[in-house]
N, C-alpha and C positions, 0 to 999 in steps of 0.2 A: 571094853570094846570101843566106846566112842572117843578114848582117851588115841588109843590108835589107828583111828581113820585123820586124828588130826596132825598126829606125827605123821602121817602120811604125805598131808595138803601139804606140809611146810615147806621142802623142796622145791614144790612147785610157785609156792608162792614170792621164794627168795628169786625164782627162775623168772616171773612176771614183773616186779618192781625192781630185776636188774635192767630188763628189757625196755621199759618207762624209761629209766636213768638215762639208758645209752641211747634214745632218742633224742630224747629231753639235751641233750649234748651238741646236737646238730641243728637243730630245729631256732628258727628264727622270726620271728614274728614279724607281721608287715607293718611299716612304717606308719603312725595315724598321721593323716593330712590333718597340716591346721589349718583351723575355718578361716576361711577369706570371703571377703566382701565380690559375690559372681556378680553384684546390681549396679554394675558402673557406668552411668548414663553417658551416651554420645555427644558432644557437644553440640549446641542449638542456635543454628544462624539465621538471620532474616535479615535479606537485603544485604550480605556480606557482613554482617555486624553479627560480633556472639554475645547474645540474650540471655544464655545459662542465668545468671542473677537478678535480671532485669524485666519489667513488665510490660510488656508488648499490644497495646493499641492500636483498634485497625477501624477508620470509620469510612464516612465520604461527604463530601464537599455538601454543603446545604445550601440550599438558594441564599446569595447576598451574600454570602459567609467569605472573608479574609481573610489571609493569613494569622493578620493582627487579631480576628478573632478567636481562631483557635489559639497562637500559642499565650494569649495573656489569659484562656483559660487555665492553664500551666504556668501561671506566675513569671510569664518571659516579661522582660517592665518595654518599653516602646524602644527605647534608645536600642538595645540588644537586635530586636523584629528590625530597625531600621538598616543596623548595621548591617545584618543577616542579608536581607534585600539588596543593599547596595552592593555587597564581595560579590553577590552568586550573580547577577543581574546576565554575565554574560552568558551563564549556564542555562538559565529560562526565567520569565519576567513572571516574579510572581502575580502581581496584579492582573494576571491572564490565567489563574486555574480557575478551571470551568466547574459549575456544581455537576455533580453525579461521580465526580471522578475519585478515585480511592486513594486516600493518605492511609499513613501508619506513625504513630506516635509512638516514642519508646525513654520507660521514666525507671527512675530507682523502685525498688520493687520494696517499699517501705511505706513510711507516712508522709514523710515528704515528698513524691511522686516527682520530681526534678528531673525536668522535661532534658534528657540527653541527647536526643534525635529525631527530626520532623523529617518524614517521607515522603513524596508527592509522587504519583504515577502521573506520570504527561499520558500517556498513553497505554494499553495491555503490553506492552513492551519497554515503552521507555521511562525512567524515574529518575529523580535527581534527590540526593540523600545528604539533607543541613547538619551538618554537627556543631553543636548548640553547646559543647562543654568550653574547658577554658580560652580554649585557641579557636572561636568558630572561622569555619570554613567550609565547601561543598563540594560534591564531585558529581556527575551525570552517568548511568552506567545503564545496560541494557537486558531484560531478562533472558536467559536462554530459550529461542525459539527452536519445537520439532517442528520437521516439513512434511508429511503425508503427501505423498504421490497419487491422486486421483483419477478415475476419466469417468466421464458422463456422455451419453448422446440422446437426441431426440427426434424428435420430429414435428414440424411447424403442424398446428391445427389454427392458430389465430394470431400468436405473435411471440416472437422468442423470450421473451419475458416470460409468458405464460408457459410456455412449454416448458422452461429450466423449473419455474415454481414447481409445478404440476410433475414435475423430476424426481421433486426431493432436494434440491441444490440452491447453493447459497446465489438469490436474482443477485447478487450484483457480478459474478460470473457474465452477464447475458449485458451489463455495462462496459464490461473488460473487451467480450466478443464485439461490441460494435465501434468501440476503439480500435479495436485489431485491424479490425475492417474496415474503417471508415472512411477509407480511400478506392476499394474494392468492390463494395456492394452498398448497393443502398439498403438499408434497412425499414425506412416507408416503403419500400418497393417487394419485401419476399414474400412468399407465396405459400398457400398450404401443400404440403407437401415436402417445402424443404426440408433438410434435413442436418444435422450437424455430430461432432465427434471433437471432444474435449479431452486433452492432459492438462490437469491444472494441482497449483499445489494448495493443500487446505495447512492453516498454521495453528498451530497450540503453545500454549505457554501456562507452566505447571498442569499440563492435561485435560484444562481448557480451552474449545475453539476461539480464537482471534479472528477468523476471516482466513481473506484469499490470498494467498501467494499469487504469484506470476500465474498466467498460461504457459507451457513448455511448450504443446503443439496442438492444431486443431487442422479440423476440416470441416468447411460448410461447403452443402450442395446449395447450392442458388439454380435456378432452373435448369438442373439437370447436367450442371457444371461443376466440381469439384477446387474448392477455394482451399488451399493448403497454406498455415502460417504456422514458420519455426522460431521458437526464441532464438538469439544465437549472439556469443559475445565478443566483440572482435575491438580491440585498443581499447579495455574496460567498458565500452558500452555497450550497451546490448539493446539490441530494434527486433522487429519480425522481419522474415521473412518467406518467400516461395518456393515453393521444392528447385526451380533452376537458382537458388541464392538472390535474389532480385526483391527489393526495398517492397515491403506493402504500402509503404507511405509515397506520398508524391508532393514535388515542393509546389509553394505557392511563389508567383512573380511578388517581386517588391513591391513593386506600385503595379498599378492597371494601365499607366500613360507616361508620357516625358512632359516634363513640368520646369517650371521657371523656376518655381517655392514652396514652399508649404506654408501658404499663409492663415490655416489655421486649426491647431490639435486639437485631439481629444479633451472635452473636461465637462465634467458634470453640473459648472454653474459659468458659465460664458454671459458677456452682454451682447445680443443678439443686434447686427450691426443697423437692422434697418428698424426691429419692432422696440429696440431700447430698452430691451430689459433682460434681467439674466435668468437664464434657461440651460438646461444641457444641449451640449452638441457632440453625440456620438459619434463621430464621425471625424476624418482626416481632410479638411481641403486643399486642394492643389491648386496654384492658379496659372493658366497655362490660356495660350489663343481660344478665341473662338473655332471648332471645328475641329480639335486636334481628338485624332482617333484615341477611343476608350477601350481598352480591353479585359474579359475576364482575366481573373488570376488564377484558373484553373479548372479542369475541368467540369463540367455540371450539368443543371438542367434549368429555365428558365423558368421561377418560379410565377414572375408577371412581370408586365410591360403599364405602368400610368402614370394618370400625370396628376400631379396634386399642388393646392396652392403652395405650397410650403417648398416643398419637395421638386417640385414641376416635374419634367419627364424623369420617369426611376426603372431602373431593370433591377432585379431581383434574380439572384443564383443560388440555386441550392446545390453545395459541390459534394457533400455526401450525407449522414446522418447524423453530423454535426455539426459540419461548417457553410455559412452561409454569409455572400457580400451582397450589397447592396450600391449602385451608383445613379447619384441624384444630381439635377439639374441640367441634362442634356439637353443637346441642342434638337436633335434627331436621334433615332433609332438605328443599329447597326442593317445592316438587309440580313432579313430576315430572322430577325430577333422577335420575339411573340414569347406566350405562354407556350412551356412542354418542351422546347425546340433542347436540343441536345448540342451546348458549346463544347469547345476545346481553348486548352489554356493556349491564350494570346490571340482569338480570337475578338475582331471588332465587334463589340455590343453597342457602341452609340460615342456619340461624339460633343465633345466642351461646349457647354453654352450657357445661360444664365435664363433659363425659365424657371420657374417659382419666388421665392423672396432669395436674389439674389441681388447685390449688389455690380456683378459683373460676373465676366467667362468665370470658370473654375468647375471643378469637380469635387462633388461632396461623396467620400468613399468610404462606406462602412463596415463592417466586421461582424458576424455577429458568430457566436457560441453557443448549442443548444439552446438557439433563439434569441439568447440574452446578446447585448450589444457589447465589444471588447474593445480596445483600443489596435488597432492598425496597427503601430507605429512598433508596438510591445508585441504583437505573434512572432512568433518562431516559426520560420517554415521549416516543416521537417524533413529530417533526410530522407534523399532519394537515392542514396549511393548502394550499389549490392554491395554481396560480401567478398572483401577487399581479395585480390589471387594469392596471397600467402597463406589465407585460411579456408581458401576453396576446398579442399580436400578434406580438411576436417571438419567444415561442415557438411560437404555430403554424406560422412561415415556417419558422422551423428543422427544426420536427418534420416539416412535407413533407418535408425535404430525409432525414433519417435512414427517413422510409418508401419512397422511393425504392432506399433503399442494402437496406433489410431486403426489399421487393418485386422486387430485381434483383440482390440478392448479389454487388452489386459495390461498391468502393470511389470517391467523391467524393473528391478530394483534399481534404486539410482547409483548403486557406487558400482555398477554394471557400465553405467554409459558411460561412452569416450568423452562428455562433458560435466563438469558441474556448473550450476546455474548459482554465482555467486550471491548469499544474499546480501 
């Protein structure tokens, strides 16, 4: 019986291993991938230079520390450090890196550590890059800066300094605003209550902040009056100014009087003509008649009216929150020249004479700068030109678009605006 259940199976079995075969005929196997190397590193730049094999040093400048002292810690011998110094000298003078500032050293990545490239940041932006192999030579190049488009506003409680801190924002913002300004509003002068409204740009470089870009636009209220300043670039340069296009700056006259000569400049060690000995003399004199009218250079307010040995009669003008002239040795006072008095440029404030230690007529005219005393002869008076009528148009379109941003305290992405603010 069991002999003929397997004569049975057999048919069927010749029937299943034909059906195998005739698969087994078509069927094709998938190809095996050969193994390949997926871990293929990117290459690795710093400073424009590829490092792939090389070991990459990052320090900073130490009090007292030289060039000459870093690279002969790297076995550079003098002669090479001199040369080095002397090719790049036009590129920036080494003997002026300042400590705290960041180098990057870059050596063979062995035993002998053979110093191939000294790096120097001049600044979070700017670097100049020694290459130290057979042929030295250097080039100067600049990091990539992003721009961030900002606005900030406040409101005066005690002084715009404080109010920007007390913001959140970078005080030297509230240095920039009284720059802007400094022809427009006094800034000893505002008041609680003012108020202000800032587009300014914040800079980064490799996604740390650097500081402030430009202001694009602001508006300060000063009592109850609305101060509008637009960046705007007109024959590459670029000034502020006022929603009708009109200069925020105002020039200053050349001189205060009409004069013979200028008989005597600025200089920080002069021999003083009467007391014999040398001293600074801040100041430009003119030497011109007795009595010849003296005038502001611009408009302001009189800080004081006296007379001192030295000095003898002296007016004092402060023409905004930065700039302030002084003229010494008058004969008389203009009428009605005093303390507080409110001049106008080319207005008489006093007239040539020689009281205090004077030798004779002239006028001693001074300059000063955030107090500090400047030389005359070297200020720039700035432009007062608006903006010129070929670009009337496209600054107005522009300046909609920055009143928009200062009327809604919001951001316009910048490649929206009908301008870009070159950096």
């Amino acid at each position: 019986m069991q002999k003929r259940h397997i004569l049975i199976l057999i048919p069927f079995l010749i029937i299943l291993v034909y059906l195998l075969w005739w698969e087994g005929c078509f069927y094709q196997p998938e190809p095996v991938a050969e193994e390949t190397d997926s871990l293929v590193s990117e290459p690795k730049f710093v400073f424009g230079i590829r490092v792939d094999t090389m070991l990459v040093i990052r320090n900073k400048i130490r009090a007292n520390e030289s060039l000459s002292d870093i690279l002969l810690r790297y076995k550079v011998d003098y002669q090479k450090i001199d040369l080095l110094a002397r090719r790049s000298q036009y590129l920036y003078d080494l003997r002026k890196i300042r400590q705290g500032n960041d180098y990057t050293v870059i050596v063979t990545d062995d035993s002998k550590r053979k110093l191939l490239y000294f790096i120097y940041e001049i600044s979070p932006i700017d670097y100049v890059v020694y290459d130290l192999g057979d042929s030295i030579h250097a080039h100067r190049d600049r990091k990539e800066v992003t721009v961030k488009v900002d606005t900030t506003s406040g409101v005066i409680t005690s002084s715009l300094w404080n109010a920007i801190v007390d913001n959140g924002t970078d005080p030297n913002l509230a240095n920039d605003l009284s720059e802007i300004y400094a022809w427009t509003i006094d800034f000893f002068g505002i008041q609680k209550g003012d108020h202000y409204k800032v587009v300014y740009e914040n800079l980064f470089v490799e996604g740390q902040p650097i500081g402030l870009g430009k202001v694009l636009a602001a508006n300060f209220n000063h009592y109850g009056e609305d101060h509008f300043a637009f960046y705007f670039m007109q024959d590459d340069a670029g000034d502020y100014f006022d929603e009708q296009g009109n200069s925020l700056r105002r020039a200053f006259l050349k001189a205060p009087l009409k004069f013979r000569r200028i008989s005597s400049k600025y200089s920080t060690s002069r021999m003083h003509p009467i007391l014999k000995i040398r001293r600074p003399h801040l100041g430009v004199d003119y030497a011109a008649d007795r009595g010849t009218p003296v005038v502001t250079i611009g408009d302001g307010t009189v800080l004081y009216t006296k007379f001192s040995n030295g000095g003898g009669r002296t007016v004092k003008i402060r023409h905004n929150g930065t700039y302030s002239t002084a003229y010494l040795h008058l004969s008389k006072y203009g009428p009605g020249i005093k303390a507080g008095v409110r001049v106008k440029q080319g207005q008489v404030i006093g007239y040539v004479g020689s009281s205090g230690l004077a030798t004779g007529p002239h006028l001693d005219f001074r300059f000063y700068k955030n107090d500090s005393p400047i030389d005359p002869l070297k200020v720039e008076s700035p432009p007062a030109m608006p903006v010129a009528e070929k670009y009337r148009q496209y600054f107005f379109d522009s300046k909609e678009q920055w009143m928009k941003i200062l009327q809604s305290n919001s951001i316009i992405p910048a490649d929206s605006l009908l301008f870009r603010v070159q950096k």
